[in-house]
N, C-alpha and C positions, 0 to 999 in steps of 0.2 A: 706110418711111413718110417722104416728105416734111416737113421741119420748119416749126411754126409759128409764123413771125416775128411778134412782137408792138411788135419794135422794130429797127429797122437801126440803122446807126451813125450815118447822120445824124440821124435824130429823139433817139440816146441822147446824142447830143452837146446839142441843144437842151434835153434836160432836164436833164443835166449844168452848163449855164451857167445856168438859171433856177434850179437851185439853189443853184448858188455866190451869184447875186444875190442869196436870200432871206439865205443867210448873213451875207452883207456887212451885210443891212438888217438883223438880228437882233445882230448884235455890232459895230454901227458904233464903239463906244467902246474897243473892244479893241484892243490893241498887236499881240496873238500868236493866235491860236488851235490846237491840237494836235489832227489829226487821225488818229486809231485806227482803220485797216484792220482788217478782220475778213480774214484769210488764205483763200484768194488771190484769188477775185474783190474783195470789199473793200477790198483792199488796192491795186490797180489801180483801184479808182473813185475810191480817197480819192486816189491821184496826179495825175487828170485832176482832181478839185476843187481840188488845192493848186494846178496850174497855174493855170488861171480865176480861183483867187481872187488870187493874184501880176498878171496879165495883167491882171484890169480894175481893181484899185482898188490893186494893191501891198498887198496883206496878206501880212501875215508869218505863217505857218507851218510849226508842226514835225511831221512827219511819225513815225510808228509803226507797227506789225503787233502784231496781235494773235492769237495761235496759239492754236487752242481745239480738240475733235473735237467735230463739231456735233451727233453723235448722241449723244455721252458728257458733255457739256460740264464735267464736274468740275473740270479743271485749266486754267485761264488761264492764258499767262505771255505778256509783252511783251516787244516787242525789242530796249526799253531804259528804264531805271530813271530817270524823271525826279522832278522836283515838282512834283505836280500841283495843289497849293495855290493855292488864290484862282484858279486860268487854266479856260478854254475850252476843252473837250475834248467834240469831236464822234466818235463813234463811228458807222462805217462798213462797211455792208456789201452785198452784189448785191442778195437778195431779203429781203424780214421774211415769213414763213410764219406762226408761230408766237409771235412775240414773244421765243420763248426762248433764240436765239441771241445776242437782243439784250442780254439781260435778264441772260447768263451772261459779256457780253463789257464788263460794266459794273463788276463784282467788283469786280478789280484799283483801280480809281478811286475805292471807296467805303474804302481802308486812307487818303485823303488826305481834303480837302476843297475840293475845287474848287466854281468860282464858280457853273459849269455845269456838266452832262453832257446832249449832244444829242444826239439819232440821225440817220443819213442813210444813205435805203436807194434804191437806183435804182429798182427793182419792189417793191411793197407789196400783200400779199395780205390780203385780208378775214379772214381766219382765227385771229385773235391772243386765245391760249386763256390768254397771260401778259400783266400789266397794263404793257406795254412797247410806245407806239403813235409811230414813229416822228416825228420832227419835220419832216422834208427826205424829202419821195417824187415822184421822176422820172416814176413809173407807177403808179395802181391800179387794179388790176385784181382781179376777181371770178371766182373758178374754181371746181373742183370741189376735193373733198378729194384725189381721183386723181389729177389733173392739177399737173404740176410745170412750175414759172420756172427757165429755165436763161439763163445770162449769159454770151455766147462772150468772151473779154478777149485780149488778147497782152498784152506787157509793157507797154505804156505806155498802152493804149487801149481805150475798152468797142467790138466790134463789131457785138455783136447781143443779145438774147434771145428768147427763144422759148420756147416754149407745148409741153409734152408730156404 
């Protein structure tokens, strides 16, 4: 069966730079902001926003991964021990289904007290059964409970995603 693209790379790039904008516009007073990959599409989305946001306005940010099993999510860990006191930490990742990934990928940041915690998902799906409603969404879309967002990535870049 034929795949069904719901985004090539260049429209995933256009929404990729509209939301690095929003970011800019929501944290203009920031120095730094710390961006938390959800492992491993997330983690490559959050690399194409740290570029965008370096490239149109020079914002400084520090980059992360955050390792979780999306079906298990009990144990977080990051893949590195910062402080996240008083800073800007957007939390990133491909698609929000359920809110729960998001919701489990937040933990770790609630041992500190940061200034914020923001979400930022490429594909946003209608279906968020946890009180976890992204802040930054490239796409939303309306599907079936059946039907799954898949996010094609390489290392530095989103290609596609699609509808299955």
């Amino acid at each position: 069966m034929p795949k069904k693209y719901i985004l090539d790379r260049s429209i995933a790039d256009k929404k990729l730079r509209r939301m690095a904008l929003e970011i800019i516009e929501h944290n203009q007073d920031e120095k730094q902001v710390i961006l938390a990959g959800i492992r491993e599409s997330g983690s490559v989305v959050a690399k194409c926003i740290q570029r965008l946001l370096s490239d149109i306005a020079g914002m400084e940010t520090e980059l992360i991964s955050i390792s979780l099993d999306k079906k298990e999510p009990r144990e977080v860990t990051l893949s590195k021990k910062i402080d996240f006191n008083d800073r800007v930490v957007i939390v990133v990742d491909d698609v929000a289904n359920s809110g729960r990934t998001l919701l489990y990928a937040m933990k770790p940041f609630l041992e500190y007290h940061p200034k914020k915690i923001q979400t930022l998902v490429l594909v946003g799906r209608s279906h968020n059964s946890f009180p976890v409603h992204p802040d930054y969404v490239g796409l939303t879309i309306a599907t079936t409970l059946q039907e799954h967002i898949y996010v094609e990535v390489d290392e530095e870049s989103v290609l596609g995603a699609y509808m299955k």
